[in-house]
DRENMAR-496242 format. One record per atom (N, C-alpha, C): x, y, z. Coordinates in steps of 0.2 Angstrom, whole numbers, plus 5000, padded with zeros to 4 digits. Layout:
<nodes>
XYZ/...
</nodes>
This chain:
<nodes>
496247715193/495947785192/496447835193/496747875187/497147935188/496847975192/496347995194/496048055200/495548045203/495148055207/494848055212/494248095210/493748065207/493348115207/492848165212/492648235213/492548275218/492048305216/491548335219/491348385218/491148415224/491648485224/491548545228/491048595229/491048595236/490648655238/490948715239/491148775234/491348845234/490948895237/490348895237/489848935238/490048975246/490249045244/490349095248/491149095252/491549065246/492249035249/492749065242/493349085246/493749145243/494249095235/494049105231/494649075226/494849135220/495449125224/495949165217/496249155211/495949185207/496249155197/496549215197/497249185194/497949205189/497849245185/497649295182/497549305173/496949345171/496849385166/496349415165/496249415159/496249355156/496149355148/495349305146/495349285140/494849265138/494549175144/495249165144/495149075147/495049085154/495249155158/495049165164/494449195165/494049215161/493449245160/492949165159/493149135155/492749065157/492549035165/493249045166/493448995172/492949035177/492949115180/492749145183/491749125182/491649135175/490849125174/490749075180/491049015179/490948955181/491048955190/491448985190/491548985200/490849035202/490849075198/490149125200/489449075200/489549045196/488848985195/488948955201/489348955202/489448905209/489648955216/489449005216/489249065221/489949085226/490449055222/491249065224/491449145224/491649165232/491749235231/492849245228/492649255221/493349285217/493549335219/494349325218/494749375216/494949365208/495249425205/495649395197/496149445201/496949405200/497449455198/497849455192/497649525188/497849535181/497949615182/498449645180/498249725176/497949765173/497749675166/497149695161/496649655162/496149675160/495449625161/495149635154/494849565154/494249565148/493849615148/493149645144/492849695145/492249645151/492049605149/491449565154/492049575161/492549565162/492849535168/492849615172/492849665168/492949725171/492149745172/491649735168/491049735172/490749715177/491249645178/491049605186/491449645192/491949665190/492249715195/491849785195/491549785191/491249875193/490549855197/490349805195/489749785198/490049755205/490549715207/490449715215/490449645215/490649615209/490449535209/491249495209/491549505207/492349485208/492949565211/493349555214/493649575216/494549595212/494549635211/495449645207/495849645210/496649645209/497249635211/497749635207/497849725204/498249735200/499049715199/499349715207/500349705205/500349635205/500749625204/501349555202/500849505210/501149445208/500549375211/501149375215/500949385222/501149375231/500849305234/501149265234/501149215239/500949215243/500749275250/500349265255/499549285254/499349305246/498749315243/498349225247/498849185247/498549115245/498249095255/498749145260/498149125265/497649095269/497149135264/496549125266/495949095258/496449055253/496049055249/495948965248/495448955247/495248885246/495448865239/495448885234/495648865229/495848925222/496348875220/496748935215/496748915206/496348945204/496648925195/497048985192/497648975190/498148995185/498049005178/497749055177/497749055168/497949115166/498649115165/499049175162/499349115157/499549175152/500149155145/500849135148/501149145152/501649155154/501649105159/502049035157/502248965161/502548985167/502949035167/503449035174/503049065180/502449105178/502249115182/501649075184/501549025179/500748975182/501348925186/502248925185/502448875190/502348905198/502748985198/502548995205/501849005208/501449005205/500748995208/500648935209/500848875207/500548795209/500948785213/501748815214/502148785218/502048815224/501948875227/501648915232/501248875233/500548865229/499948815233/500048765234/500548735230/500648655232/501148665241/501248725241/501548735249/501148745254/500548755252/500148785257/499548715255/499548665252/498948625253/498448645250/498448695243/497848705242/497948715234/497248665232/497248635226/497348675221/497648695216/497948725212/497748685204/497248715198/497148695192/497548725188/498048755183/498448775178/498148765174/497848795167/497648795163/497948765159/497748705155/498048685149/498748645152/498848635157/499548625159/499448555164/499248495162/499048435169/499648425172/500248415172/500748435176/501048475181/500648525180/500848615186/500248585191/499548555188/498948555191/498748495195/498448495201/498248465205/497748455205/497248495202/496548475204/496348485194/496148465191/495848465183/494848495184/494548545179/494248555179/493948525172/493448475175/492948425169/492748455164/492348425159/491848445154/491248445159/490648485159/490248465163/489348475160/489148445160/488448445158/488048455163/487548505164/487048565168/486648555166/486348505173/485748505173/485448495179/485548565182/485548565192/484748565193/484948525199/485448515204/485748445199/485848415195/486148355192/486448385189/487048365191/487948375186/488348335184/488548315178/488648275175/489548295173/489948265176/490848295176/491248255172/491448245167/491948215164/492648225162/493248185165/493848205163/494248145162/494848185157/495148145156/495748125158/495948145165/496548165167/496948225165/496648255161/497248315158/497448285151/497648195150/497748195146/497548195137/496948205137/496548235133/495648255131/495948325134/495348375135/494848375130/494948375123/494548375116/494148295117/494548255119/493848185121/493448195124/493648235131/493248235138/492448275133/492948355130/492248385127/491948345123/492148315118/491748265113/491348215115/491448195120/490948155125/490348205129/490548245131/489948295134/489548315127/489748305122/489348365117/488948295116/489048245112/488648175114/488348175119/488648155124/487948155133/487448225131/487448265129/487248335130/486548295127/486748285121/485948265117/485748215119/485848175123/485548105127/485148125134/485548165137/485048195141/484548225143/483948225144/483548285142/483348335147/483348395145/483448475152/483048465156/482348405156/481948405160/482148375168/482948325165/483148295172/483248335177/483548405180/483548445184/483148445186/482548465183/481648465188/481548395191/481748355187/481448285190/482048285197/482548295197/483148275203/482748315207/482548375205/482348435213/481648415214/481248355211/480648345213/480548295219/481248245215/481448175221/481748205227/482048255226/482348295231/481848305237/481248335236/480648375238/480248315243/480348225239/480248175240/480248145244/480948155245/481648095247/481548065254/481248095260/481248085265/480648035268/480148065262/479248015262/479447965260/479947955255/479947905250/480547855255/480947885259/481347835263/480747785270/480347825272/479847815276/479347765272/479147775267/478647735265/479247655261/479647655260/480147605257/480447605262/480447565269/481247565273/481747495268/481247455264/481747435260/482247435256/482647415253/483047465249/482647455242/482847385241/482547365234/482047395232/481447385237/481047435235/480947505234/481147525239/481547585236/481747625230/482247575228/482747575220/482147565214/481547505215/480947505209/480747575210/480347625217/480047665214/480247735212/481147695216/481347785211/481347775205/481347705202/481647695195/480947705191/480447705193/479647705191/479547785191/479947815196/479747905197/479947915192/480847895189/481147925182/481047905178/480447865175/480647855169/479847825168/479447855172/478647835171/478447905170/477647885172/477247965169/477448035173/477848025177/478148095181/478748125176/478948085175/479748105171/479348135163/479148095161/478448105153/478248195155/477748205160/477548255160/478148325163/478548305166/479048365165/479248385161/479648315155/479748335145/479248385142/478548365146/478148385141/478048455143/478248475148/478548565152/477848575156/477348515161/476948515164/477248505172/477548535173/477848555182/477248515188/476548555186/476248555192/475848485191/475748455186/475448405183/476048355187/476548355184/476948295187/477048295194/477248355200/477148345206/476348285209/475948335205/475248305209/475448225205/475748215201/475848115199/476248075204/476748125205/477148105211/476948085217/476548145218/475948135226/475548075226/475348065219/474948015216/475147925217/475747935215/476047865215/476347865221/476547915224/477047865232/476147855235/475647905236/475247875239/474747795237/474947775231/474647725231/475247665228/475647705233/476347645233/476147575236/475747575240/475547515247/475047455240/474547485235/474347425233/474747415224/475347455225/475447435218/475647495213/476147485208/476347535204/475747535199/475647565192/475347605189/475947585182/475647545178/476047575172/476047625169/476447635163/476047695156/476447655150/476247705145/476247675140/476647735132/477047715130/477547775125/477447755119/477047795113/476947785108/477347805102/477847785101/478647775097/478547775090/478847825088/478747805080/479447795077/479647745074/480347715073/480547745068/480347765063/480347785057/480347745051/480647765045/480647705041/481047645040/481347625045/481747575046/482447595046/482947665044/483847655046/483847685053/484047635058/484247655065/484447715067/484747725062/485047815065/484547865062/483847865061/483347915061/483047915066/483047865072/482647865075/482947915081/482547945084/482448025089/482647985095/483148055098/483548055105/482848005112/482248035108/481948025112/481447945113/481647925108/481347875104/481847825108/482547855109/482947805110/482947775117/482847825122/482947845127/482047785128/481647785129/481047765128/481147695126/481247665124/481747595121/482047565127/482547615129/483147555134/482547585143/482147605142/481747635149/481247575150/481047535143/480347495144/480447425145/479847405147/480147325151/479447295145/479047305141/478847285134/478847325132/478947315122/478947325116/478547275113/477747335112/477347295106/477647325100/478047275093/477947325089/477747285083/477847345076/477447335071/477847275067/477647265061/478147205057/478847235055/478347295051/478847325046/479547365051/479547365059/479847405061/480747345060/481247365059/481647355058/482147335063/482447245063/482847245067/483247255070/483747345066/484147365068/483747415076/483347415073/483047485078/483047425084/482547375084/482347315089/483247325093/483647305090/484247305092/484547355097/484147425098/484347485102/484047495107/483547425109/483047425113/483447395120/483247395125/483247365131/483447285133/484047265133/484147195133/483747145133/483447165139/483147115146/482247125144/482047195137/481347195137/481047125134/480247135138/480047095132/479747125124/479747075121/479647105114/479047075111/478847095109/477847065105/477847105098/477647045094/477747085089/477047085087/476647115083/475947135083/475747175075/476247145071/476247165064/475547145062/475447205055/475047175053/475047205047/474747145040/475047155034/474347145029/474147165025/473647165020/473447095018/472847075021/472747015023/472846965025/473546965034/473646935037/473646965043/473247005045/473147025052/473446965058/474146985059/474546925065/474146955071/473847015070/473947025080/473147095077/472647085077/471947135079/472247185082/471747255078/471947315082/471547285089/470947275092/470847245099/471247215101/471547175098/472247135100/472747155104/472947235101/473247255102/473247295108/472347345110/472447375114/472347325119/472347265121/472147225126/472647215128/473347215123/474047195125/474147255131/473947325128/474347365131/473947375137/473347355137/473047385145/473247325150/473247265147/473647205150/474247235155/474947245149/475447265153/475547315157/475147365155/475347445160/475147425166/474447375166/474147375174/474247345177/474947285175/475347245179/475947285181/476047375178/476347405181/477047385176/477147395171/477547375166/477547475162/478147485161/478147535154/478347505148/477947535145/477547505137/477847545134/478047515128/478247545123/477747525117/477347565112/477247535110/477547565100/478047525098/478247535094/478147535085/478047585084/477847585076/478247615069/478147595064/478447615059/478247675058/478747735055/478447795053/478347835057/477947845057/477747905062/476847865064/476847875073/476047845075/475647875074/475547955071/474748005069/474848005060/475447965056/475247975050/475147915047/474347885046/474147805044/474447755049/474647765057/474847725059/474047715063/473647745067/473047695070/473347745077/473747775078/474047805084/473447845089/473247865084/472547895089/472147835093/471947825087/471347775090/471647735099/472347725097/472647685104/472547725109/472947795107/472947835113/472047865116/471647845112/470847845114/470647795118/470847755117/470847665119/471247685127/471847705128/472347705135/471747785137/471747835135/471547875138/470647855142/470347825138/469647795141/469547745149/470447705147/470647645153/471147695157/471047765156/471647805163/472247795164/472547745156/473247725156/473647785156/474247805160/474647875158/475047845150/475147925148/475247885141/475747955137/476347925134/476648005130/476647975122/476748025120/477148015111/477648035108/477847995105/478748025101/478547995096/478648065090/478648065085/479148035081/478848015075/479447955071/479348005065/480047995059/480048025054/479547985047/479148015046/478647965045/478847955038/478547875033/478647845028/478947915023/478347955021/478348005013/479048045014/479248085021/479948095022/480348065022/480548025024/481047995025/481347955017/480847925015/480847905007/481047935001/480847985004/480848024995/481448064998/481748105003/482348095005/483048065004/482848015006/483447965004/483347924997/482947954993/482547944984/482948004980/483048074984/483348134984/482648174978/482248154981/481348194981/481248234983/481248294983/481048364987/480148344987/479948344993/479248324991/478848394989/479048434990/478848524986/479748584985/479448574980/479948614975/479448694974/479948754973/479648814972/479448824963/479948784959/479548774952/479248704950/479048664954/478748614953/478048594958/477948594962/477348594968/477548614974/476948674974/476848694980/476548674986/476248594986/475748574992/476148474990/475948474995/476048394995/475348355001/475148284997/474548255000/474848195002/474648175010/474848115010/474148075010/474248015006/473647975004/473847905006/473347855007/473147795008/472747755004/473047695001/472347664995/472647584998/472447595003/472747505003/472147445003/471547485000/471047415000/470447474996/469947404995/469447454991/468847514993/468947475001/468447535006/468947615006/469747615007/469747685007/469947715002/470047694995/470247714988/469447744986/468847704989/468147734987/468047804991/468447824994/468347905000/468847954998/469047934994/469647984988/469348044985/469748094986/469148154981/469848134976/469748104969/470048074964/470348154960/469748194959/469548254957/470148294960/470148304967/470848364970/471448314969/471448274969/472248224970/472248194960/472148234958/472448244950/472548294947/472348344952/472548404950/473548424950/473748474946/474148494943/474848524952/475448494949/475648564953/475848524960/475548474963/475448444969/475848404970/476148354974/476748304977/475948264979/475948174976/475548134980/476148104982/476048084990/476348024993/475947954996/475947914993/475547864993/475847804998/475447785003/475647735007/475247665009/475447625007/475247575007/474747564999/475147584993/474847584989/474947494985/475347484987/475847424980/475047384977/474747364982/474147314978/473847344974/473647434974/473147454970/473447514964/474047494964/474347544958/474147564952/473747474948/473247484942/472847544947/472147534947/471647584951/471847634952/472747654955/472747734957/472947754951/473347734945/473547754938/472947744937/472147704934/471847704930/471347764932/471247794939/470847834943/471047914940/471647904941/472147974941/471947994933/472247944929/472247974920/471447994918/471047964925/470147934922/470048024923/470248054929/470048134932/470848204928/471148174923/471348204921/472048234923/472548174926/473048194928/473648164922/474048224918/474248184913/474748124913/474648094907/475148044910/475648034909/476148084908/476748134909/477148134914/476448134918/476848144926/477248064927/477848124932/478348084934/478348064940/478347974942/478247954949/478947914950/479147914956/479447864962/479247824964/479247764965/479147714967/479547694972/479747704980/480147674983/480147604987/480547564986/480447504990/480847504993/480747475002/481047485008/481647555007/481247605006/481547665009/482047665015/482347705015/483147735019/483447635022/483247585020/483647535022/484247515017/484847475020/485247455012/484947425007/484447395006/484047355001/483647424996/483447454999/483247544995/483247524988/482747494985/482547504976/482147584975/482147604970/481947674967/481847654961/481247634958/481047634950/480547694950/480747724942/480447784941/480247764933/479647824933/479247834925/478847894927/478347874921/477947914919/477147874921/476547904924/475947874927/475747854924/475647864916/475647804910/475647754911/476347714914/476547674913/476747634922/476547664927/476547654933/476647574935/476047544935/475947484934/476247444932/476447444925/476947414921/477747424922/477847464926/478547464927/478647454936/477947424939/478147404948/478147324946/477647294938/477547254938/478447204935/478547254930/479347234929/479947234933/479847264938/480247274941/480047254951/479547194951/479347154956/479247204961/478947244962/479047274969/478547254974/478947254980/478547224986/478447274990/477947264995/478047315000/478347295005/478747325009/478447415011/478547465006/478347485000/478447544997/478047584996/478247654994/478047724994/477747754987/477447764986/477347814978/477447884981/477647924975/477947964975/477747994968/476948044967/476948044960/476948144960/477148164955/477348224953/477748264950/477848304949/478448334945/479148324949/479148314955/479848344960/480048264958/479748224956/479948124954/480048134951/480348184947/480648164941/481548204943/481448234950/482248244952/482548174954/482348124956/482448064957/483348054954/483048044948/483748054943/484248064943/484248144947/484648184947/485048184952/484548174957/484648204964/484848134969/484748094968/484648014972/485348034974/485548004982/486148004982/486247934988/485747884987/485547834993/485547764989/485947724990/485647664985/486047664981/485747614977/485847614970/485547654965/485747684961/485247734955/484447694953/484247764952/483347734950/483347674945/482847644946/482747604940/482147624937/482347614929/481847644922/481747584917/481247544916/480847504914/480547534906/480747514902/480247534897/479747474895/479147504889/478747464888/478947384885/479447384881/479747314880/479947304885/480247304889/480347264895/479647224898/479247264899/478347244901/478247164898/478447204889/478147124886/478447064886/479247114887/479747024887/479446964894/479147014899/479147004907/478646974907/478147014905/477346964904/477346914898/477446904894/477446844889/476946854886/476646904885/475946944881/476047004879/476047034874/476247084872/475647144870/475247114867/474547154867/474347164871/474047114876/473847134882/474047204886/474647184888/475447224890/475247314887/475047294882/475247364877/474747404877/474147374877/473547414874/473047394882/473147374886/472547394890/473147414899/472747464901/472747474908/472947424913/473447384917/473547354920/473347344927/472847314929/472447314936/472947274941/472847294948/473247254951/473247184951/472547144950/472647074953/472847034945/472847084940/472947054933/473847074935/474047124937/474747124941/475047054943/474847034948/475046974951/474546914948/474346924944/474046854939/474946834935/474946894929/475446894924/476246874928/476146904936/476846904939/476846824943/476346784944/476546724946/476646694940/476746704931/476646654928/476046624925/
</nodes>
């Protein structure tokens, strides 16, 4: 280890900076954060540097830099233009034992000033020895986003703790579990959520019923639609915190892979006629694990309040007094027609977009068929693929022409990402040529017909014409003159 890491305590202790330019005006802000009483010796000062002198808050020292300035001063940063005199300033204090930073120069400098991420009382300091500055910041701007601002409140709550919590845990280990339950359970959840008083009274809550036991919670995760990198800071953070993940089928290996080494994983898919795991199933898992005092993750595709069943759960934990948060995912219709390059409302094509569900016969009968064929609109259909006949034959039956231009996504934003495109006319016949499975997305309206143009993900769209249909089915009439219903779909597609 090139340096020793430190963190000083300045507050109300004399330090003198060299310079009265832009980089000694940083350096100053920064001693004042930390209640350091300054001097600057400069001539000229910044216009902010000569505000903090007329205000009473740093102190001037116009002539030339004297040596015995450095008597009484605990530390010295150098940031003039001028090397010869940032040497006699470091070598002076290198004679007096008193740690000396030289800006931009790790050479002249005995002490280096970190990148630092603020989030007091928690300080987060990184360096690189001097040897390269631009890394140490590149890494702060990354941590920056990983962190969240709520960590400060949570360090000065445990702070406020510390001493009940040492008396109630004389163990260590013990100890170590319930801080690690304080940060990254319902106390941590509820400061994110910018509820202060609500989290102290949880904190009050759990060390008092430390004696029979933790308390778990439960984080409702929306993963998105499957490429790893859409998933939220928050999303991520939530993953490597949890000791199980229920998730769905369709959530996507890579994401599973961002998860927690050591969690358990349960998978709890369920797919159009093969219910692996009952919604009951499901909430039993989760009341299961939180009450053994476990944090739950419960992970889903898309986003959990659009067609994912996210309420219903969070009514289910809220009923059994599970603590419980949610991180929203980037749900199916965005994410797809994005990486489709489908504006899903354009200023001369639709003004409104619907998101819609037809994945069995009970909710395609609850349809106002009437408003979702109207003109001018973006539908986004999810969990259509079984009922594509039906929504094509339903749409043309209320007067949607068959002109319109739809998207058909299969596994949106993943490498596999197909994009077949037509005209509603022909809907059916072109998912049927072109085998589409789910997980896919429809995408029907004018903005689908920027597909073409705009696609910048994948492979280019694919376009089916009606000769294609009849080579594929082996019937031509059929093919040509009637309406294609799903199950006559996968009649003609097994053969």
């Amino acid at each position: 280890m090139k340096l020793y890491p430190l963190f000083v305590d300045l507050s109300h202790r004399a330090v003198l900076v060299v310079g009265g330019g832009a980089v000694a005006e940083r350096k100053i802000a920064a001693l004042l954060g930390a209640q350091a009483q300054v001097t600057v010796n400069a001539p000229e000062l910044t216009p902010q540097l000569q505000r903090w002198v007329k205000e009473g808050r740093i102190a001037q020292r116009r002539e030339a830099f004297r040596g015995d300035w450095l008597e009484r001063v605990w530390l010295v940063v150098a940031a003039t233009s001028d090397r010869e005199t940032n040497r006699l300033v470091a070598t002076l204090a290198g004679l007096q034992r008193i740690f000396v930073n030289v800006v931009d120069d790790a050479e002249l400098s005995s002490f280096h000033v970190p990148a630092v991420i603020d989030r007091a009382p928690l300080t987060i300091a990184i360096s690189s020895g001097g040897d390269a500055p631009m890394l140490a910041r590149l890494l702060r701007e990354r941590l920056e986003t990983l962190l969240d601002h709520s960590l400060g409140a949570l360090a000065t709550l445990a702070a406020g703790l510390r001493k009940r919590i040492r008396a109630r845990f004389p163990d260590m280990a013990a100890r170590r579990g319930f801080y690690e339950s304080l940060f990254s359970g319902p106390v941590a959840a509820l400061l994110r959520q910018g509820r202060p008083d609500a989290a102290r009274a949880a904190a009050e809550q759990a060390l008092a019923a430390a004696a029979t036991g933790s308390s778990g919670s439960v984080v409702l995760v929306g993963a998105g639609p499957g490429d790893p990198g859409l998933l939220t800071l928050r999303a991520l953070r939530a993953l490597n915190e949890a000791d199980v993940i229920l998730h769905d089928r369709l959530v996507g290996a890579g994401v599973l892979e961002l998860a927690r080494r050591d969690a358990e994983r349960i998978e709890v898919g369920k797919q159009a006629g093969q219910h692996h795991t009952t919604q009951d199933g499901i909430h039993a898992l989760l009341l299961q694990h939180a009450r053994a005092g476990r944090r739950v993750v419960r992970l889903k595709g898309g986003d959990p309040f659009v067609f994912g069943r996210g309420g219903e759960e969070l009514e289910f934990l809220r009923a059994h007094a599970i603590p419980y948060e949610v991180v929203p995912g980037i749900t199916a219709a965005v994410a797809c027609a994005a990486y489709a390059g489908v504006p899903l409302t354009h200023r001369d094509h639709a003004q409104s977009v619907r998101f819609v569900t037809a994945h069995c016969q009970s909710s395609r009968d609850t349809l106002d068929w009437a408003a979702l064929a109207q003109e001018r609109q973006t539908l986004a259909v999810y969990m259509g693929v079984a009922e594509l006949g039906v929504l094509q034959a339903r749409l043309l039956e209320h007067g949607r022409a068959a002109s319109t231009p739809f998207a058909l996504i299969e596994n949106g934003s993943r490498p596999e990402q197909r994009v077949v495109t037509g005209t509603l006319g022909n809907l059916a016949e072109r998912a049927l040529v072109h085998a589409v499975r789910s997980p896919a997305l429809l995408i029907l309206g004018e903005v689908a017909a920027l597909a073409s143009t705009l696609g910048w993900f994948g492979a280019p769209p694919l376009g089916a014409t009606v000769h294609d249909i009849r080579d594929a089915a082996g019937d031509r009439r059929a093919v040509a003159a009637v309406p294609v219903r799903a199950d006559m779909l996968a009649a003609i597609h097994r053969g």
